[in-house]
C-alpha positions as CSV (number, residue, x, y, z in Angstrom):
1,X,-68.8,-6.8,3.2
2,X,-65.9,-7.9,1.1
3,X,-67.0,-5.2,-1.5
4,X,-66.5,-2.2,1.3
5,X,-63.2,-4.1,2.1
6,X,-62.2,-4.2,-1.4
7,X,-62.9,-0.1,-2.1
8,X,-61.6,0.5,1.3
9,X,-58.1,-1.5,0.7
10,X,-58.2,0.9,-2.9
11,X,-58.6,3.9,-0.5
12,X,-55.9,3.5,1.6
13,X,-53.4,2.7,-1.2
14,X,-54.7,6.1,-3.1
15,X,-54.0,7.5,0.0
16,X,-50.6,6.4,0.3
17,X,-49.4,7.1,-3.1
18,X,-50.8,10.8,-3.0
19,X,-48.5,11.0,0.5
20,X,-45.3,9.6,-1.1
21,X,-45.9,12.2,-3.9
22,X,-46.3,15.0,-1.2
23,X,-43.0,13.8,0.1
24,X,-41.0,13.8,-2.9
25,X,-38.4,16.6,-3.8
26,X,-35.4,17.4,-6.3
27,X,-31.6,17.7,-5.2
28,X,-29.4,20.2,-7.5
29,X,-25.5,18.1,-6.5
30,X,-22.6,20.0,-7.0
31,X,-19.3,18.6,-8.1
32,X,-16.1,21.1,-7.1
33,X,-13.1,19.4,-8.8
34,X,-9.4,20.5,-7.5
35,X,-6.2,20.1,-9.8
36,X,-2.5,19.6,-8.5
37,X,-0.5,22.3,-8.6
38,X,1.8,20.4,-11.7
39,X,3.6,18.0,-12.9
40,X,4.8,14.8,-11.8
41,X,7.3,12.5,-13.1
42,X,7.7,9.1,-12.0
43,X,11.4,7.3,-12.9
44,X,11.8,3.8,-13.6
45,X,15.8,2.3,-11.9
46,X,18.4,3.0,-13.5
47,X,18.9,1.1,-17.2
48,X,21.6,-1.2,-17.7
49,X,23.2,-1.5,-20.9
50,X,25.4,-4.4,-22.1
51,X,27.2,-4.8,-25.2
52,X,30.2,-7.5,-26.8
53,X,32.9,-5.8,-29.4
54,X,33.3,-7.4,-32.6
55,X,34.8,-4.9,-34.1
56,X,32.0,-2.9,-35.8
57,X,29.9,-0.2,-35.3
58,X,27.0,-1.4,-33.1
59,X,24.1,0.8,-31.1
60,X,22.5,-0.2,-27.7
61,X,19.1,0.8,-26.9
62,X,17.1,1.5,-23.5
63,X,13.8,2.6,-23.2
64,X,12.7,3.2,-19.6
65,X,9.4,4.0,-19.1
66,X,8.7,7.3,-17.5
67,X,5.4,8.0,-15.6
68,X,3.8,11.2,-16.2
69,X,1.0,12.5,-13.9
70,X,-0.9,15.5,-15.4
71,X,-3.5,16.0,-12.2
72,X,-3.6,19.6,-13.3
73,X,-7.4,19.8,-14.5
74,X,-6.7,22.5,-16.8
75,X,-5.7,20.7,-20.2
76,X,-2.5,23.3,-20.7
77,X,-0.5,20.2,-22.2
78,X,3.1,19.8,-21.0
79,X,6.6,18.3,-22.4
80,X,9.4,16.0,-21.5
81,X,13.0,16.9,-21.5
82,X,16.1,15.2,-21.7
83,X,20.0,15.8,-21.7
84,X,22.9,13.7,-20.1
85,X,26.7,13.5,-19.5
86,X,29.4,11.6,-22.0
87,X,29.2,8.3,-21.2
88,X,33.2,7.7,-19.4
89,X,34.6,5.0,-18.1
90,X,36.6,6.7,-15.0
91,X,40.1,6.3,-17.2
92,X,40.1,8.6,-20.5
93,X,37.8,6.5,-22.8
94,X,34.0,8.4,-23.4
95,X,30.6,7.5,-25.7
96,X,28.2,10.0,-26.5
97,X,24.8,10.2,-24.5
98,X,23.0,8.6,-27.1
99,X,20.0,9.7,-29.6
100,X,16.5,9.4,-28.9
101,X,15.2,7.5,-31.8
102,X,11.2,7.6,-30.9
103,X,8.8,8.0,-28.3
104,X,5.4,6.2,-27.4
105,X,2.8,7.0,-24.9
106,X,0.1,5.3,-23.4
107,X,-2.4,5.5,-20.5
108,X,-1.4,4.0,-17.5
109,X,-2.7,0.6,-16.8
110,X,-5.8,0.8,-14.9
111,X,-6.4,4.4,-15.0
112,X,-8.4,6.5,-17.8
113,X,-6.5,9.7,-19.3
114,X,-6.7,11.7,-22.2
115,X,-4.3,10.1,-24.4
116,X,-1.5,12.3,-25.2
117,X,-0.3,13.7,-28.8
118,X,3.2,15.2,-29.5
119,X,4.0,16.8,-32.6
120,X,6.7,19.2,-33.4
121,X,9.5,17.1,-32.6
122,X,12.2,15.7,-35.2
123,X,13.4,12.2,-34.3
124,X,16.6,10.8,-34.2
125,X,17.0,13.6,-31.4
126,X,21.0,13.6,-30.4
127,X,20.8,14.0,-26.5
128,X,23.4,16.6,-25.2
129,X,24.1,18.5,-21.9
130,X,21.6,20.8,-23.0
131,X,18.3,20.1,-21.9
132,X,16.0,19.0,-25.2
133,X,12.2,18.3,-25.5
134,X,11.6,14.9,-26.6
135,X,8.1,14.6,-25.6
136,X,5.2,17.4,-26.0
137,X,1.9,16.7,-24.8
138,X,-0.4,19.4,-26.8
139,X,-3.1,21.2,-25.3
140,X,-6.1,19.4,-24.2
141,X,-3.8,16.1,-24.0
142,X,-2.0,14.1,-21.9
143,X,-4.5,14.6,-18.9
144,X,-4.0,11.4,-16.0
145,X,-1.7,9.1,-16.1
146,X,0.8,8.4,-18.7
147,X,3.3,6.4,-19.5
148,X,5.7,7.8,-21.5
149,X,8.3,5.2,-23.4
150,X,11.7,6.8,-25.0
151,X,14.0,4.6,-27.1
152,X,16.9,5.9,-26.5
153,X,20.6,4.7,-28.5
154,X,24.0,4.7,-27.7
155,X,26.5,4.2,-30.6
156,X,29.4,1.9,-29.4
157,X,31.9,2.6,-32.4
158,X,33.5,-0.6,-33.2
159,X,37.3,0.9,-31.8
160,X,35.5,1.2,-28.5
161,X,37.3,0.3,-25.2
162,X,35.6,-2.3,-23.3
163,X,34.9,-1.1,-19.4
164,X,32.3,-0.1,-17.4
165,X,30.5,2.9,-18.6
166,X,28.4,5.6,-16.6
167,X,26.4,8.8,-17.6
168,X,24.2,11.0,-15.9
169,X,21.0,11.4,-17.7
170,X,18.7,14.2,-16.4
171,X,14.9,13.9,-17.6
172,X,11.9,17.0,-16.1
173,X,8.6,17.3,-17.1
174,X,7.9,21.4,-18.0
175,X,4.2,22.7,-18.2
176,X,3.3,24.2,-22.2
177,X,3.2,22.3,-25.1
């Protein structure tokens, strides 16, 4: 009796694993990824610069870090531009914009991106109304989240008046290497 319980239990289990094979199947998924339409460019607030005359020439650096978002999908690279006003202080007395001296780039913290390489740019770059790249992401770089870091320096000659200086600088992110 237990042997006909034992090859019966052996049945049933053949059984079942023939039906669970019966059952089985294959799924084919498909993945449709969208890209943005371009570009973004996130701005850190405003740098503040501060400085004490001694009576030579000295040079004041910010570097704000500017957040690039390439959501495109299509790895067509982009670039960073930069120009700005004089530096005035309201009463007659100017500085000029400045010189970017260099540029780093990273991925954003917590996100994964293709890093992004720039080449074909001579630093010191002297920032001027005209709009300059500073920054070129080449193709098939500089895909997610960057962060972008320029250094940029502003010569305070040592005949400088002291006051309260302001400029305008204008930074865009372009599509193209």
């Amino acid at each position: 009796m237990r042997h006909r319980l034992l090859i019966l239990t052996a049945l049933t289990a053949a059984a079942l694993t023939t039906g669970v094979a019966a059952l089985a199947g294959t799924l084919t998924p498909t993945a449709t990824i969208s890209g943005t339409a371009g570009i973004s460019l996130n701005l850190p607030s405003n740098p503040a610069l501060t400085d004490t005359l001694d009576g030579s020439d000295q040079t004041v650096n910010y570097a704000p870090v500017l957040g690039v978002v390439d959501a495109r999908g299509g790895g067509a690279g982009w670039n960073l531009e930069i120009s700005a006003t004089t530096f005035s202080d309201g009463v007659g007395h100017t500085l000029a914009p400045g010189l970017v001296s260099s540029v780093t780039s990273a991925c954003k913290a917590g996100s994964t991106c293709t890093a992004a390489s720039s080449s074909g740019i001579t630093y010191p770059l002297t920032v001027t109304g005209t709009a300059a790249k500073f920054f070129s992401a080449a193709v098939n770089s500089g895909l997610g989240k960057i962060d972008v870091t320029p250094t940029v320096g502003v010569s305070i000659p040592g005949n400088a008046f002291a006051g309260t200086y302001t400029s305008t600088v204008t930074l865009a992110a372009t599509t193209g290497p």
